[in-house]
mmCIF file of the N, C-alpha and C atoms, coordinates in Angstrom:
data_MODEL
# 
_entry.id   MODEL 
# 
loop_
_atom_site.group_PDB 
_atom_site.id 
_atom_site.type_symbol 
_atom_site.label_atom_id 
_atom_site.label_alt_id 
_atom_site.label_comp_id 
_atom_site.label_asym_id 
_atom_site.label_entity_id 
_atom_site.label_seq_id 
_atom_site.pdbx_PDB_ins_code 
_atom_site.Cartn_x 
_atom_site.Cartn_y 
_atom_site.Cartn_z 
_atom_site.occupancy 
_atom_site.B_iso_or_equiv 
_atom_site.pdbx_formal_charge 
_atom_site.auth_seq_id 
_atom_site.auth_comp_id 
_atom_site.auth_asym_id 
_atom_site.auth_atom_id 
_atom_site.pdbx_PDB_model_num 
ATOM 1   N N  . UNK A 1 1  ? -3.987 -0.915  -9.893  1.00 0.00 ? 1  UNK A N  1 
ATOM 2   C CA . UNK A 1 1  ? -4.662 -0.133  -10.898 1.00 0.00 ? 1  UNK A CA 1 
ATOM 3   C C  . UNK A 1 1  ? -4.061 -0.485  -12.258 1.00 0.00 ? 1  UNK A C  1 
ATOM 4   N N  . UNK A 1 2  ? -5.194 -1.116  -13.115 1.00 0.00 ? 2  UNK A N  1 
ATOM 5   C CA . UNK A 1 2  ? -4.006 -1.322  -14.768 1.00 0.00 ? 2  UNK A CA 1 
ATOM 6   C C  . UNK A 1 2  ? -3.903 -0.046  -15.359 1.00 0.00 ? 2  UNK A C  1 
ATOM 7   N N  . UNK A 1 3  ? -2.674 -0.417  -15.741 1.00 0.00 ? 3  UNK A N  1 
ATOM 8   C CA . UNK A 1 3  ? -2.520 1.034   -16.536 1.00 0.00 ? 3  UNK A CA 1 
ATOM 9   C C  . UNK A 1 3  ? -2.431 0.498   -18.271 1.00 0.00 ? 3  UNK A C  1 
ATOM 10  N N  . UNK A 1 4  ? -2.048 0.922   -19.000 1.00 0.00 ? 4  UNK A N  1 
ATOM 11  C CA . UNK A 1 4  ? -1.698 0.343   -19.949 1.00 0.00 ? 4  UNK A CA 1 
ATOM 12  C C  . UNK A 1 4  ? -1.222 -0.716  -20.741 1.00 0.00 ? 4  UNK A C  1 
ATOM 13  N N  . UNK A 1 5  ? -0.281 -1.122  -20.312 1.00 0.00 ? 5  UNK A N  1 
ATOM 14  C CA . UNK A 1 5  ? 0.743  -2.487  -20.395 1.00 0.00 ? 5  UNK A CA 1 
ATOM 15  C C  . UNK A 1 5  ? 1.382  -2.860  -19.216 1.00 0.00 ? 5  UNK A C  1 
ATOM 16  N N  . UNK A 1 6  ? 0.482  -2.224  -18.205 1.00 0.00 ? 6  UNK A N  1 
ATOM 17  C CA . UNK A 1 6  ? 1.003  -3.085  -16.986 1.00 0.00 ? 6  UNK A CA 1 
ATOM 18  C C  . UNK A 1 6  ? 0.342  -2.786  -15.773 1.00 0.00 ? 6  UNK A C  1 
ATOM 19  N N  . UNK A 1 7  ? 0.528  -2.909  -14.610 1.00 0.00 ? 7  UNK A N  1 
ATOM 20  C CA . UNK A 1 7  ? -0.143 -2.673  -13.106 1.00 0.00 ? 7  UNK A CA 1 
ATOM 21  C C  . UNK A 1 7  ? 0.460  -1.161  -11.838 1.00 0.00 ? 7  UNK A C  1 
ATOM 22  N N  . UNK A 1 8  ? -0.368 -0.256  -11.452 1.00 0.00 ? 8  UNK A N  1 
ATOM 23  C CA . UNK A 1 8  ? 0.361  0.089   -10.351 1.00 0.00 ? 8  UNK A CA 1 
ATOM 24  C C  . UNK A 1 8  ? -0.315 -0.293  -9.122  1.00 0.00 ? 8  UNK A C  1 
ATOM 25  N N  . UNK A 1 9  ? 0.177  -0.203  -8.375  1.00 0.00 ? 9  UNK A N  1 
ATOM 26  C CA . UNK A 1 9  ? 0.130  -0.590  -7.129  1.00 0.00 ? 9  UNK A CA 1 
ATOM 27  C C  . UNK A 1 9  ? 0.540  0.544   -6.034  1.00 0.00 ? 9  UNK A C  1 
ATOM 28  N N  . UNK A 1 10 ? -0.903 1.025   -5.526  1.00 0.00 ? 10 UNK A N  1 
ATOM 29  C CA . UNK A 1 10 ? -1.015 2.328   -4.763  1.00 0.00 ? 10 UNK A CA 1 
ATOM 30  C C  . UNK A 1 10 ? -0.669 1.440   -3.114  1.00 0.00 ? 10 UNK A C  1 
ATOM 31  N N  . UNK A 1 11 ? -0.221 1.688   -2.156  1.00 0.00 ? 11 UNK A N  1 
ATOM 32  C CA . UNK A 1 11 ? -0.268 1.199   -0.873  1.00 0.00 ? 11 UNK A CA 1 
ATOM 33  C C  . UNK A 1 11 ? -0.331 2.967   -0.442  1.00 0.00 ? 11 UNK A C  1 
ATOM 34  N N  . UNK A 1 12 ? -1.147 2.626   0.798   1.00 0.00 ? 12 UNK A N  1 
ATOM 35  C CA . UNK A 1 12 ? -1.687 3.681   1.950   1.00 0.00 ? 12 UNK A CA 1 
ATOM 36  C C  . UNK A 1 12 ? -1.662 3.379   3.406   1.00 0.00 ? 12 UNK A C  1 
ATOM 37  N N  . UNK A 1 13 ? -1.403 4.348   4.078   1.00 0.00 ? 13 UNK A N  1 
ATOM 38  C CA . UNK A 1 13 ? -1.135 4.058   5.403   1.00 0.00 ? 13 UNK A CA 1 
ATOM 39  C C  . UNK A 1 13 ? -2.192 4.872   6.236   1.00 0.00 ? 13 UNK A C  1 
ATOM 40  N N  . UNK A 1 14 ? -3.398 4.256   7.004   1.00 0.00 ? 14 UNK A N  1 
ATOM 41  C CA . UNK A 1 14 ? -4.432 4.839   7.678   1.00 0.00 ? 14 UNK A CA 1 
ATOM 42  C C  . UNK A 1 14 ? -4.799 4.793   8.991   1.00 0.00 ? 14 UNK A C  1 
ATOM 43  N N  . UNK A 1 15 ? -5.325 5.652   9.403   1.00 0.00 ? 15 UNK A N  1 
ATOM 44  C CA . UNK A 1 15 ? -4.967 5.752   10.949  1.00 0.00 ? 15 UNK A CA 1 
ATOM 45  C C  . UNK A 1 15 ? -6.301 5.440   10.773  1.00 0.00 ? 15 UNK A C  1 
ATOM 46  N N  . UNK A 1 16 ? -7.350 4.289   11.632  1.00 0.00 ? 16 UNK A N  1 
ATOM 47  C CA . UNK A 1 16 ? -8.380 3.467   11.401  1.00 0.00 ? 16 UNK A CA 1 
ATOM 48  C C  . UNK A 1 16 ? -8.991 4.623   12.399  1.00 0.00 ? 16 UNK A C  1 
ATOM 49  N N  . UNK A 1 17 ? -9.023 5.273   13.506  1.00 0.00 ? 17 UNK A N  1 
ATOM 50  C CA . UNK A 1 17 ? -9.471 6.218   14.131  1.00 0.00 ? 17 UNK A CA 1 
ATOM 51  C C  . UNK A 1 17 ? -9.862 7.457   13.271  1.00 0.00 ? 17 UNK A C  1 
ATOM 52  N N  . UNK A 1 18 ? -9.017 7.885   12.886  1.00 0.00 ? 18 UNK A N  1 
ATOM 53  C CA . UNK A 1 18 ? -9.176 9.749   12.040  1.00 0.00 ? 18 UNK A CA 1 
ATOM 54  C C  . UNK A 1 18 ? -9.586 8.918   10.822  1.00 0.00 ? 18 UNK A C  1 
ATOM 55  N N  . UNK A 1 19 ? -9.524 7.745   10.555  1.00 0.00 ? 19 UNK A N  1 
ATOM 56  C CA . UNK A 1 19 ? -9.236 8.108   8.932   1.00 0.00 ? 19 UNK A CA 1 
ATOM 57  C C  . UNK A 1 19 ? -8.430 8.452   7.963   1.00 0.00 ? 19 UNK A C  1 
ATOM 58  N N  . UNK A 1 20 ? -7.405 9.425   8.857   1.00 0.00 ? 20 UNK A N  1 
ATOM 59  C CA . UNK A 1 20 ? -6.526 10.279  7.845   1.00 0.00 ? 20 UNK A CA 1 
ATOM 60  C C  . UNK A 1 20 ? -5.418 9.528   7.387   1.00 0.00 ? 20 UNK A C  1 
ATOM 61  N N  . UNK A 1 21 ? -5.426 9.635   6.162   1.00 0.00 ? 21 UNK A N  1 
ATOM 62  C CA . UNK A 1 21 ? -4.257 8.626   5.245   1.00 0.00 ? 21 UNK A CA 1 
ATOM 63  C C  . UNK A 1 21 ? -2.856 9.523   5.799   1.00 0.00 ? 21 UNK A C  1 
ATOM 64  N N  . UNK A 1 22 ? -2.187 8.443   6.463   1.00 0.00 ? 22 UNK A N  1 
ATOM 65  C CA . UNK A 1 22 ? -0.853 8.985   6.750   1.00 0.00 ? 22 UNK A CA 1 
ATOM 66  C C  . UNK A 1 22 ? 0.001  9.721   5.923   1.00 0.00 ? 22 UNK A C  1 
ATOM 67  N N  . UNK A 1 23 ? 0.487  8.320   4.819   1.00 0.00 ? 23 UNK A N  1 
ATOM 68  C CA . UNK A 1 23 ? 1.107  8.530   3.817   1.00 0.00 ? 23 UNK A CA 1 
ATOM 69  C C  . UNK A 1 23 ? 0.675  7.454   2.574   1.00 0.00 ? 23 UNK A C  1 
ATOM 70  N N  . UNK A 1 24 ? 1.148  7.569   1.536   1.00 0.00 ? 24 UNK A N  1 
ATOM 71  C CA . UNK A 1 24 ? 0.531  6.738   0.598   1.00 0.00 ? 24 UNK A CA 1 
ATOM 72  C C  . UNK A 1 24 ? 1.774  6.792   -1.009  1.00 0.00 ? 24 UNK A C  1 
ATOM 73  N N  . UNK A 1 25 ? 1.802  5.512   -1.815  1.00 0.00 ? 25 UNK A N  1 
ATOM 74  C CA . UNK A 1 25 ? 2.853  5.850   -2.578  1.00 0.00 ? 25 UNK A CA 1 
ATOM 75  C C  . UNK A 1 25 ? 2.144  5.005   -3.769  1.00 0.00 ? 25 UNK A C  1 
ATOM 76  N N  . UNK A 1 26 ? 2.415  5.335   -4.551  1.00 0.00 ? 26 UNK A N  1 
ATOM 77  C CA . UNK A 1 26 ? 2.301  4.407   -5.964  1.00 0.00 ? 26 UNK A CA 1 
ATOM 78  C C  . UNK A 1 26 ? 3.861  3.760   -6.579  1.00 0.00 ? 26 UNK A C  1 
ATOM 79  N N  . UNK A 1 27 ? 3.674  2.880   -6.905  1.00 0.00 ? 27 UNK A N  1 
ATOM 80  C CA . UNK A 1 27 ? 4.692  2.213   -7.601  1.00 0.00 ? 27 UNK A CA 1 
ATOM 81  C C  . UNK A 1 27 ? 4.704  0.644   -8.731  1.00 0.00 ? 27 UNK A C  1 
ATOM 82  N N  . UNK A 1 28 ? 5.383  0.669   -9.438  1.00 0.00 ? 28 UNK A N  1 
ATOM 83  C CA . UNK A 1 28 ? 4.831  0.008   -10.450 1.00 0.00 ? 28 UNK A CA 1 
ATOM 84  C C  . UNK A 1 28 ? 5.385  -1.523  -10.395 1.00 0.00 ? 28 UNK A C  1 
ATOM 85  N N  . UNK A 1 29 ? 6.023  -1.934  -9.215  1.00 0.00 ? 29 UNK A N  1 
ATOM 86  C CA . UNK A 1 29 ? 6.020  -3.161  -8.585  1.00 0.00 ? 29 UNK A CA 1 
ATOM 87  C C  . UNK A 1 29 ? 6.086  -3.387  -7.548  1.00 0.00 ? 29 UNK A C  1 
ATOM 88  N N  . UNK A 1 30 ? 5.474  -4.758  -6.892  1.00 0.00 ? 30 UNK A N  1 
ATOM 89  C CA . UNK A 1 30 ? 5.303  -4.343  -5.570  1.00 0.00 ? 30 UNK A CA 1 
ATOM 90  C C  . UNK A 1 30 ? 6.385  -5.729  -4.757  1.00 0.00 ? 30 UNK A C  1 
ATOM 91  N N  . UNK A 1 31 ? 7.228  -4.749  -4.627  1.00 0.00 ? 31 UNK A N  1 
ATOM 92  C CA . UNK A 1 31 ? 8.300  -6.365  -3.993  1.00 0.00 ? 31 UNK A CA 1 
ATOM 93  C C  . UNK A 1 31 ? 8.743  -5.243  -2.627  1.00 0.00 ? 31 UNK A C  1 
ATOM 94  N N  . UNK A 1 32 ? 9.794  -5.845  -1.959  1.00 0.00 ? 32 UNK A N  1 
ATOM 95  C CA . UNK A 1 32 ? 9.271  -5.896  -0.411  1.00 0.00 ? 32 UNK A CA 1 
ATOM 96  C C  . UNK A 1 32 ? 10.243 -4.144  -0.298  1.00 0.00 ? 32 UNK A C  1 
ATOM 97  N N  . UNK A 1 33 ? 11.329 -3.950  -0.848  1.00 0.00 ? 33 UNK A N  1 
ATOM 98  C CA . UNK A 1 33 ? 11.824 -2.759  -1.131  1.00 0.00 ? 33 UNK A CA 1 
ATOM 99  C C  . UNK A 1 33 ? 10.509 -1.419  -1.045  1.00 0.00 ? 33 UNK A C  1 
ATOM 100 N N  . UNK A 1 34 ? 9.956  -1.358  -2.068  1.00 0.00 ? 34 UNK A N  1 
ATOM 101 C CA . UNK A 1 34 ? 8.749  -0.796  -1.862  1.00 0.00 ? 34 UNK A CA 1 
ATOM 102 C C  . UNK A 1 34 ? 7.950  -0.576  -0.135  1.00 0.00 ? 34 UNK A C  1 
ATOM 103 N N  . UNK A 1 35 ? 7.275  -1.694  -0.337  1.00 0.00 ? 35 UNK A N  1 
ATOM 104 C CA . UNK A 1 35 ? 6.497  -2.180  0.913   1.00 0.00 ? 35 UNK A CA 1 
ATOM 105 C C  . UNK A 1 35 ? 7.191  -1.141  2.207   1.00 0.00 ? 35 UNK A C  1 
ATOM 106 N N  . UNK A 1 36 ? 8.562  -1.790  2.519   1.00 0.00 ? 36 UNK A N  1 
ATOM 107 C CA . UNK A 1 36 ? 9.164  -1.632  3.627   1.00 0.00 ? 36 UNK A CA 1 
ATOM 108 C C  . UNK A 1 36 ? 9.535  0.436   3.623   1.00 0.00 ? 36 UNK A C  1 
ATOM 109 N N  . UNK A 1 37 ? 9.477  0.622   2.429   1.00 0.00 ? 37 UNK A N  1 
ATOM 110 C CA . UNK A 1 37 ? 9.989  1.938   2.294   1.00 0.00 ? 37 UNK A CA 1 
ATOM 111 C C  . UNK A 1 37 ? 8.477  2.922   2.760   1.00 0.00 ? 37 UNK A C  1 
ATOM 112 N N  . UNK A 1 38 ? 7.907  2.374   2.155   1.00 0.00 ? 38 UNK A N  1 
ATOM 113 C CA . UNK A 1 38 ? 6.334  2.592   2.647   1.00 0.00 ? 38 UNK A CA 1 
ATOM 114 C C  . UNK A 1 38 ? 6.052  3.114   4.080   1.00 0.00 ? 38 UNK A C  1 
ATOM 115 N N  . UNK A 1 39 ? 5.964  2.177   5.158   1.00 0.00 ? 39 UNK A N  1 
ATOM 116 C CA . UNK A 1 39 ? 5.928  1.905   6.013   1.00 0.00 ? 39 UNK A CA 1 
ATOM 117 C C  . UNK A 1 39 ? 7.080  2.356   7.008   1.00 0.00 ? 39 UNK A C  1 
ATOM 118 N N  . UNK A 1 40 ? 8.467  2.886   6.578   1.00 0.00 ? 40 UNK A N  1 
ATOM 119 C CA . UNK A 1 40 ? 9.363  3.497   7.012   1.00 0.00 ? 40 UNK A CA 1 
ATOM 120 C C  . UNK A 1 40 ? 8.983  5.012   7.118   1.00 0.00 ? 40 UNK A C  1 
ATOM 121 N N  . UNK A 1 41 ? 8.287  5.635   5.713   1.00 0.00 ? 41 UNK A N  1 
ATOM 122 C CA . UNK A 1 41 ? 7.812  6.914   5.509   1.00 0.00 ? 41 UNK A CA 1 
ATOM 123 C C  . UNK A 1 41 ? 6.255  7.368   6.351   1.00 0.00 ? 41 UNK A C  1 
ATOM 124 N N  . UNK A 1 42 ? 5.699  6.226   7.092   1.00 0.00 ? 42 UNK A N  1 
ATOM 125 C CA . UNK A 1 42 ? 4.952  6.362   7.861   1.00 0.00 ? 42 UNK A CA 1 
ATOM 126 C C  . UNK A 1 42 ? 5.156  6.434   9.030   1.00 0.00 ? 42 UNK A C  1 
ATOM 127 N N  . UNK A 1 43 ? 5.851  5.473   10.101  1.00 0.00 ? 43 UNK A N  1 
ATOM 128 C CA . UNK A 1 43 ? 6.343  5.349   11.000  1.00 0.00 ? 43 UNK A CA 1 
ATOM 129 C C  . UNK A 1 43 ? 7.132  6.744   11.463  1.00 0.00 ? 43 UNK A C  1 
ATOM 130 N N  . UNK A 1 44 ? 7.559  7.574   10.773  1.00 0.00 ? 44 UNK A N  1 
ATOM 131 C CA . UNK A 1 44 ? 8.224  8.669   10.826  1.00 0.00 ? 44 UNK A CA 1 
ATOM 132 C C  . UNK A 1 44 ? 7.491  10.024  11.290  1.00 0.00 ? 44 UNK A C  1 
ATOM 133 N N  . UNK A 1 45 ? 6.020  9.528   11.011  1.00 0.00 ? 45 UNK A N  1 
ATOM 134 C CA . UNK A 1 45 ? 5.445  10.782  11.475  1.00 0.00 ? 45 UNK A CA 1 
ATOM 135 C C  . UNK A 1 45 ? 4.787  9.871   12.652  1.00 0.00 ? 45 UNK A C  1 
ATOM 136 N N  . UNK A 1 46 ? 4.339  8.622   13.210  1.00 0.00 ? 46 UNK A N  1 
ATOM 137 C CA . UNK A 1 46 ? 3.567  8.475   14.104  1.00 0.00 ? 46 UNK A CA 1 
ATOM 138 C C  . UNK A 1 46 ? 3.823  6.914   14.181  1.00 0.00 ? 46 UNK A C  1 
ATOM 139 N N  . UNK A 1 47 ? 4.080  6.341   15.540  1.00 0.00 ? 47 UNK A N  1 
ATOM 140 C CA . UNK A 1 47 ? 4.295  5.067   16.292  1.00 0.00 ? 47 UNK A CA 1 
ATOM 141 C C  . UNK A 1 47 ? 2.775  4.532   16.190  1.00 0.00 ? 47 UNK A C  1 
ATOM 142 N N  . UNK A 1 48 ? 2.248  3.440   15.613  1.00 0.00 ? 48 UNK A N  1 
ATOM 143 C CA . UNK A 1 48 ? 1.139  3.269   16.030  1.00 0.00 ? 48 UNK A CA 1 
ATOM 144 C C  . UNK A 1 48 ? 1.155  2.464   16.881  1.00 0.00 ? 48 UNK A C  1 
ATOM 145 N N  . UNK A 1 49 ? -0.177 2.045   17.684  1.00 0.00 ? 49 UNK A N  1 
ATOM 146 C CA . UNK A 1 49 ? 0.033  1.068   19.227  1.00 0.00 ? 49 UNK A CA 1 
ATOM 147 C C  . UNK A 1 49 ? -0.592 -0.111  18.468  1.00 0.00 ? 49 UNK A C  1 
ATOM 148 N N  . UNK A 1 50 ? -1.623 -0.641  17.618  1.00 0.00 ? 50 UNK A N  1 
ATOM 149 C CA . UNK A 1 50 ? -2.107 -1.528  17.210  1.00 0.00 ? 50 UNK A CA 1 
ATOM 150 C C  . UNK A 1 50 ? -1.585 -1.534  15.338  1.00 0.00 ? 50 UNK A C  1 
ATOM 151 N N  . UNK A 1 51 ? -0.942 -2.214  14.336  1.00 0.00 ? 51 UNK A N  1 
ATOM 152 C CA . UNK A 1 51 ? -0.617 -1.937  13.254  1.00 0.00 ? 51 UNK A CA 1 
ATOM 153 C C  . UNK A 1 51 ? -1.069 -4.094  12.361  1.00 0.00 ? 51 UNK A C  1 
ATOM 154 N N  . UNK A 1 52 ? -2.184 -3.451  11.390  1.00 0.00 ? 52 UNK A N  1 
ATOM 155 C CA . UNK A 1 52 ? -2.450 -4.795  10.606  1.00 0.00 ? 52 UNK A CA 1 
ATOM 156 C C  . UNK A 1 52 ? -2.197 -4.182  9.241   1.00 0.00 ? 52 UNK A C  1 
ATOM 157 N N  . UNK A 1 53 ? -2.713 -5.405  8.226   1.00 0.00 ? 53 UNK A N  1 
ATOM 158 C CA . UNK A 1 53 ? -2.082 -5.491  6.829   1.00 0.00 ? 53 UNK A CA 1 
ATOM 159 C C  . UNK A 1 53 ? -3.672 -6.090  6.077   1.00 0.00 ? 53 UNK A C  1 
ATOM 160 N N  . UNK A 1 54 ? -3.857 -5.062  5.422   1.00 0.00 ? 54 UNK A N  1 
ATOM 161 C CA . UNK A 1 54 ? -4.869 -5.754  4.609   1.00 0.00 ? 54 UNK A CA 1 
ATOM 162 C C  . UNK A 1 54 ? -4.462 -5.636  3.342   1.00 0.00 ? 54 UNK A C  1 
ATOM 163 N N  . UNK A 1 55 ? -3.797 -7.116  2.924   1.00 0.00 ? 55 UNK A N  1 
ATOM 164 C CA . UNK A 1 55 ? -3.298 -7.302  1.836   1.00 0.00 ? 55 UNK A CA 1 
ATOM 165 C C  . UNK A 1 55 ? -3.954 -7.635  0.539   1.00 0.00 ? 55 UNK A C  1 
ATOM 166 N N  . UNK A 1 56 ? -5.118 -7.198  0.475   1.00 0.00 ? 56 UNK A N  1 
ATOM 167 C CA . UNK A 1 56 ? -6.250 -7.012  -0.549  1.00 0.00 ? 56 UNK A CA 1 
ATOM 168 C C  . UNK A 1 56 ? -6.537 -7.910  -1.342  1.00 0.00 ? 56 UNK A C  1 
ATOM 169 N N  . UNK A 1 57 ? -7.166 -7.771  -2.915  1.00 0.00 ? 57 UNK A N  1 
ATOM 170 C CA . UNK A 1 57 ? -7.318 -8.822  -3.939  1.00 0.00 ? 57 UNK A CA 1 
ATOM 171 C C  . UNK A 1 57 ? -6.434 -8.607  -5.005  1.00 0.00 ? 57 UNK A C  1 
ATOM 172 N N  . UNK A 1 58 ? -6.185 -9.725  -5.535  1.00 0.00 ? 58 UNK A N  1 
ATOM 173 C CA . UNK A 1 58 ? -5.745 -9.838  -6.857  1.00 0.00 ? 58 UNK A CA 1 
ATOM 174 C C  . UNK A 1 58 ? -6.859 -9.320  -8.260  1.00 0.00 ? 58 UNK A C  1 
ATOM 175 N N  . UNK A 1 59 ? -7.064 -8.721  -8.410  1.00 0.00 ? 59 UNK A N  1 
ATOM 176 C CA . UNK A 1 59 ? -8.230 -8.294  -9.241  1.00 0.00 ? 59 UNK A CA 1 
ATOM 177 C C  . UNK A 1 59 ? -8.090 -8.896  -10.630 1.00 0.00 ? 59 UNK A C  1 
ATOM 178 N N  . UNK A 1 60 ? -6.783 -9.125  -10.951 1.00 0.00 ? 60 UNK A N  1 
ATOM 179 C CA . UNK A 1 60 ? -6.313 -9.872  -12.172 1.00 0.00 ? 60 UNK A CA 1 
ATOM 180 C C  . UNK A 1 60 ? -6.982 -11.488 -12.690 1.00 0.00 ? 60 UNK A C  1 
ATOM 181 N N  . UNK A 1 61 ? -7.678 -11.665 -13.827 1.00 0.00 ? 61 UNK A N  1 
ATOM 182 C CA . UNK A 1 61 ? -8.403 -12.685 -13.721 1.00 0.00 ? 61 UNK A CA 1 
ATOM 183 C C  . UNK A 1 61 ? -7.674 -13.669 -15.082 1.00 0.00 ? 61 UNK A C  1 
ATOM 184 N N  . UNK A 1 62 ? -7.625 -15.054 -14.612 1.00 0.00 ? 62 UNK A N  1 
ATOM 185 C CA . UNK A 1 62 ? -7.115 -16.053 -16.361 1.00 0.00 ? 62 UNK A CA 1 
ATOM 186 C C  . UNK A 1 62 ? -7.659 -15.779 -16.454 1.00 0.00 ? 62 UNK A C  1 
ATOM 187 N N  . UNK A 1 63 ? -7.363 -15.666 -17.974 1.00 0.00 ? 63 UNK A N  1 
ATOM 188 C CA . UNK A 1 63 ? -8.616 -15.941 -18.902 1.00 0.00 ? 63 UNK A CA 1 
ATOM 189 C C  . UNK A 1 63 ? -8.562 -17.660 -19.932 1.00 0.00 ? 63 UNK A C  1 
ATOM 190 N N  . UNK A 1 64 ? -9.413 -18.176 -19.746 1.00 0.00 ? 64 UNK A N  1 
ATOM 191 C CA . UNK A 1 64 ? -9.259 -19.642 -20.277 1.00 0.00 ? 64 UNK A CA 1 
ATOM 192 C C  . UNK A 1 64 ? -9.192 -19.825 -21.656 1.00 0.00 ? 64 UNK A C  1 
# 
């Protein structure tokens, strides 16, 4: 999401069955600290049996 002078970066954790967003965090860089903390704060409420990564788009475009 741009914000002003820079990017955040929402990650969410979804149970593809319910739907229901586990957990979810915003943060304003996304290096693996983040990520992993993410995914620690999920795992905590529920083991999933099948777990993928949809690591989305870059929405950010050159400009020439």
């Amino acid at each position: 999401m741009p914000i002003r002078s820079s990017w955040l970066y929402l990650t969410a954790i979804i149970d593809w069955y319910s739907r229901y967003i586990i957990a979810w965090m915003l943060d304003d860089t996304m290096d693996i600290g983040f990520v992993l903390g993410m995914s620690r704060k999920a795992l905590q409420i529920g083991t999933p049996t099948i777990m993928n990564s949809d690591q989305g788009s870059d929405v950010r475009q050159e400009v020439a």
